[in-house]
Phi, psi and omega in degrees: 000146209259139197263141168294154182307164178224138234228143180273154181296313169310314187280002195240342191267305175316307189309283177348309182257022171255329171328295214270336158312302161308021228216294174317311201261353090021283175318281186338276184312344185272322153319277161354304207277309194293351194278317185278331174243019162291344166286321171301307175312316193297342194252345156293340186286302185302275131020279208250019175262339186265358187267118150249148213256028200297289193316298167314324210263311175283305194303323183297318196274317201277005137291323168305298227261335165288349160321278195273008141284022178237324174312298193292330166300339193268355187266333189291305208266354175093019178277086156339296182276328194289326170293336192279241247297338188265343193297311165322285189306331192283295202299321165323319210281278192322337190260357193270359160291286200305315163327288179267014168277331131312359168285343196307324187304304169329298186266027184073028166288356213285006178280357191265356198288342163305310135017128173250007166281323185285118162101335180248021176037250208273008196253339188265272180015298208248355143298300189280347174271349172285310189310279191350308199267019148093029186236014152183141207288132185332321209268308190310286197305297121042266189293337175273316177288312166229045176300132183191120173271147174087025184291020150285324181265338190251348175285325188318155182300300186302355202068351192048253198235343201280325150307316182295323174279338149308298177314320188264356173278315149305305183314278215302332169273359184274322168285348167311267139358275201307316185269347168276341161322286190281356158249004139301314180287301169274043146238004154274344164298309178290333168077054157221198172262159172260126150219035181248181187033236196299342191270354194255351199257334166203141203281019168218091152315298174324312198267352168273322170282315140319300205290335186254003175268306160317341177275347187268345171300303179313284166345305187312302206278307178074027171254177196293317176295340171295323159290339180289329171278338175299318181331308186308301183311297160351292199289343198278332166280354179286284182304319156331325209255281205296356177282315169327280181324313162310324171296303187326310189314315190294305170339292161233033166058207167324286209303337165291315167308310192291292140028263197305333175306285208288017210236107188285153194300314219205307192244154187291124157098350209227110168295311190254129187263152131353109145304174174213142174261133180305350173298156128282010245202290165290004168260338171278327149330300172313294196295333174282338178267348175282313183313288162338279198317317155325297188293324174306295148329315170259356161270015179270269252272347174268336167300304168313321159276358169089109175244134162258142185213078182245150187276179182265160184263000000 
């Protein structure tokens, strides 16, 4: 079996430390942006606190959810691009409430976090109006909306340190992401594979460098529903990587295969995946039972570490 290219210690060490070079001037700029539009934001806050958004928030979801229910008829029946393009649009549609209600957090607002809209987007949203109409028990709605870990540190007026530790945690993936970008985009120009820099060290950067700028909006707001909403995107780029990988896999044969054996998926060092079945139908059962399962894992681990979800007075 004809063995795949094999990567220099050099060609995988540079990229890396150009990362963390990019990473400081990210910060900067992000700092910068939050110094200047934490005030603004703040009179927006007010502004889209007298709106009510029920009607955006239901229309968002039944767009979400017609997104991937076009992912999954498109995964049963084989449309390729219509599943790539919905795995995309789904996870956008669902992460971009939280995204930008999570800025508030970001830029040391977090005292505004009571809201229930702000940080868990369309997961807080659409919590509290199912608790309203009595489809789900008050302390559960409660624990997902305003639900918080570090609400000591993150409530202070000032933002403390925490927003700043949020901040550098989006730098770094946002540089992560920027340079797998620009090494992926040319070797589809050259029409070959990356399997160098950021590529030599786990074959989805890009989706690595998303999953931590997004896991640091979440960090900023730190409430229970933000996480659950990153958990999601997160899963929706899981899936994203392995519909890639298949292709590649059609694409460039052995040399991809070997590639992906010797190549961790996602996280640097860490080899071995959840199984699957090759079939499809038991494989979209797998992908709903790992999700769940998932979902599960991560309120244990926030009960464990303690959310306070006592209300504002």
């Amino acid at each position: 079996m004809a063995e795949g290219p094999k990567t220099s210690r050099k060609s995988i060490i540079l990229p890396w430390l150009a990362v963390l070079g990019l990473g400081p001037a990210v910060f900067g700029l992000l700092y910068g942006a939050s110094a200047l539009l934490g005030e603004r934001m703040w009179r927006w806050f007010y502004r889209w606190e007298d709106w009510n958004g029920t009607w955006l928030v239901f229309s968002t979801l039944v767009l979400a959810l017609t997104i991937l229910l076009a992912a999954v008829l498109a995964h049963g029946f084989e449309r390729k691009r219509v599943e790539r393009r919905a795995l995309i649009l789904g996870a956008w549609v669902l992460y971009l409430p939280a995204f930008f209600s999570s800025l508030f957090a970001a830029t040391g607002l977090s005292y505004l976090m009571w809201e229930a809209l702000v940080a868990g987007g369309l997961v807080s949203r659409v919590t509290m109006l199912l608790a309203e109409r009595g489809l789900l028990p008050t302390g559960l709605a409660n624990w997902i909306i305003l639900g918080r870990v570090g609400r000591g540190a993150v409530d202070r007026v000032d933002g403390g340190a925490w927003h700043v530790l949020a901040l550098i945690i989006v730098a770094m993936g946002v540089a992560i992401t920027i340079f797998g970008f620009i090494q992926v985009f040319r070797a589809h120009r050259e029409k070959r594979l990356q399997t160098e820099g950021l590529y030599g060290t786990v074959r989805h950067p890009q989706h690595l460098g998303i999953a931590i700028w997004t896991f640091g909006l979440a960090f900023a707001a730190s409430t229970t529903a933000a996480y659950l909403t990153w958990f999601t995107v997160l899963f929706f780029y899981i899936l994203l990587a392995l519909w890639e990988e298949k292709r590649l896999s059609q694409k460039f044969g052995s040399t991809y295969d070997n590639y992906r054996r010797r190549t961790p998926f996602m996280i640097p060092f860490v080899t071995k995946g959840l199984p699957l079945p090759e079939s499809r139908w038991p494989r979209l059962a797998a992908f709903a039972g790992y999700y769940l399962a998932g979902l599960a894992i991560l309120c244990l681990i926030m009960i464990v570490i303690g959310v306070d979800a006592n209300v504002y007075a």
